[in-house]
C-alpha positions, 0 to 999 in steps of 0.5 A, spaced: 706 036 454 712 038 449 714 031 446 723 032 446 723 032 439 719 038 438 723 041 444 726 048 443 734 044 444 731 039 437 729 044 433 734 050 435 740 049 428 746 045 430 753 049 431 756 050 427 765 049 429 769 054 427 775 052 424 782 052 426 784 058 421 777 062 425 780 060 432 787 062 430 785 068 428 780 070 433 786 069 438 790 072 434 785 078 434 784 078 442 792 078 443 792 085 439 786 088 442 789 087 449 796 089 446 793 096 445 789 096 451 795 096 455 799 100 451 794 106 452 793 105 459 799 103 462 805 104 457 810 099 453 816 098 459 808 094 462 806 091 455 810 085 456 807 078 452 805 075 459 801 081 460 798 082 455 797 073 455 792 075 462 789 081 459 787 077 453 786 070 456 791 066 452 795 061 455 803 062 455 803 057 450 798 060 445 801 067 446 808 064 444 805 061 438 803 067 435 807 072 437 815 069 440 817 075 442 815 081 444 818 084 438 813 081 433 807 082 437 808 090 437 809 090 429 803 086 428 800 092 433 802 096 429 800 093 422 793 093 425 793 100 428 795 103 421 788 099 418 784 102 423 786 108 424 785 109 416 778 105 416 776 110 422 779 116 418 776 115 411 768 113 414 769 120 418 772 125 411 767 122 407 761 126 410 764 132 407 763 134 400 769 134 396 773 140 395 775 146 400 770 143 405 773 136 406 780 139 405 779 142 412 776 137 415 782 134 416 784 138 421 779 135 425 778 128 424 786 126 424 786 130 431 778 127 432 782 120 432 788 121 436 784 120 441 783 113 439 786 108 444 790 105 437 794 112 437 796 112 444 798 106 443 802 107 436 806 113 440 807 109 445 811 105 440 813 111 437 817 113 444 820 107 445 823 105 437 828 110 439 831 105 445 829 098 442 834 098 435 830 091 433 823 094 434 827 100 430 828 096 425 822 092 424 819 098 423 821 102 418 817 100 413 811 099 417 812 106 419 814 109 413 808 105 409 803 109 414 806 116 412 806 115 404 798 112 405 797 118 409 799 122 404 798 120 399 791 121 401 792 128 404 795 129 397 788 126 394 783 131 398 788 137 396 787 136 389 780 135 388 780 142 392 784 145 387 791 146 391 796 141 386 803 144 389 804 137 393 810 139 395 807 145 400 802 139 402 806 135 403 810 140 408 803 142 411 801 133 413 809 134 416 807 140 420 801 137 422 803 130 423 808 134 428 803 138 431 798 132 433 803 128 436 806 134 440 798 136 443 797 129 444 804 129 450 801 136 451 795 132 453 797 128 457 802 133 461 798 139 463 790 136 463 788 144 460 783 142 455 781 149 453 789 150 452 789 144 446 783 147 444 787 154 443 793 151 439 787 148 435 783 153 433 791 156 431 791 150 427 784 150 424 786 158 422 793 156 419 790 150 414 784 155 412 790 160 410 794 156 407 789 154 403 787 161 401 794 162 399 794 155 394 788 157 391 789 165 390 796 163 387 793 157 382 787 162 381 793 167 378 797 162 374 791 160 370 789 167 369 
């Protein structure tokens, strides 16, 4: 017979209590999921703080403790979707070689992710700043931070392509950050996959000529 002390309860190692900063930041976390689960799903006018509270399964307490207002937790939504997006993009672009073939692949891994719960929710947001002068105005700077990492990143992988005109680079990331979200309402209007799938094909064409051109026009200069 199993004497207690050599029960498996005895000799299993004690738990370990999560301190308050962990629970605070697991709550904190859960909020934000939940926060981008029901912006992709249902919108932001159905994303209120109660409502992400319940998803969540935070007391109204805790949820005002972290997030007063509806405001701060769309910002803080935000600032997590700008780090996700980024950590999923750059594990994917990292599987192409460095040079043309990684510059291409852009295309495909920014649009690969715009399917991603985190960019249904960041356009949500997006839409709805134009109305909400205090969301606006918080931001700016997050937005504004996003698209300079990002190109700057565009910039990064152009280069070590051998295309050095930034500003034409420039111009193309704008085109194509336009174009991304424009096929994204697209989407979710006409449900005609093989419609976005032609618009992208054009896309894809229109990178690989660019290209082209930049490399042709370096190609001379040099000469």
């Amino acid at each position: 017979m199993m004497s207690e002390e050599n029960s498996p309860a005895a000799c299993a190692p004690p738990r370990q209590r999560r301190s308050q900063a962990e629970r605070r930041e697991e709550t904190r976390r859960r909020a934000i999921d939940a926060a981008i689960a029901c912006l992709a799903e249902e919108g932001y006018a159905a994303t209120t703080t109660i409502t992400v509270a319940k998803r969540a399964n935070i007391s109204r307490g805790g949820m005002l403790h972290h997030f007063p207002t509806k405001t701060d937790l769309i910002v803080s939504v935000m600032q997590e979707i700008e780090q996700r997006v980024h950590m999923m993009r750059r594990d994917e672009i990292l599987r192409y070689p460095k040079g043309v073939e990684r510059f291409l692949a852009l295309t495909d891994v920014t649009w690969a992710t715009m399917a991603a719960p985190e960019m249904m929710a960041s356009l949500e947001i997006l839409m709805a700043q134009r109305g909400d002068e205090a969301l606006e105005e918080r931001l700016i700077d997050v937005a504004d931070d996003l698209d300079h990492f990002q190109l700057e990143g565009t910039q990064r992988i152009a280069r070590a392509a051998g295309i050095e005109n930034d500003d034409l680079v420039e111009a193309m990331h704008t085109l194509h950050q336009a174009a991304f979200r424009g096929l994204m309402i697209e989407r979710l209007i006409t449900r005609k996959p093989e419609k976005i799938d032609a618009a992208l094909d054009l896309l894809r064409w229109y990178k690989r000529v660019f290209a082209d051109r930049m490399l042709n026009e370096a190609s001379e200069q040099k000469a």
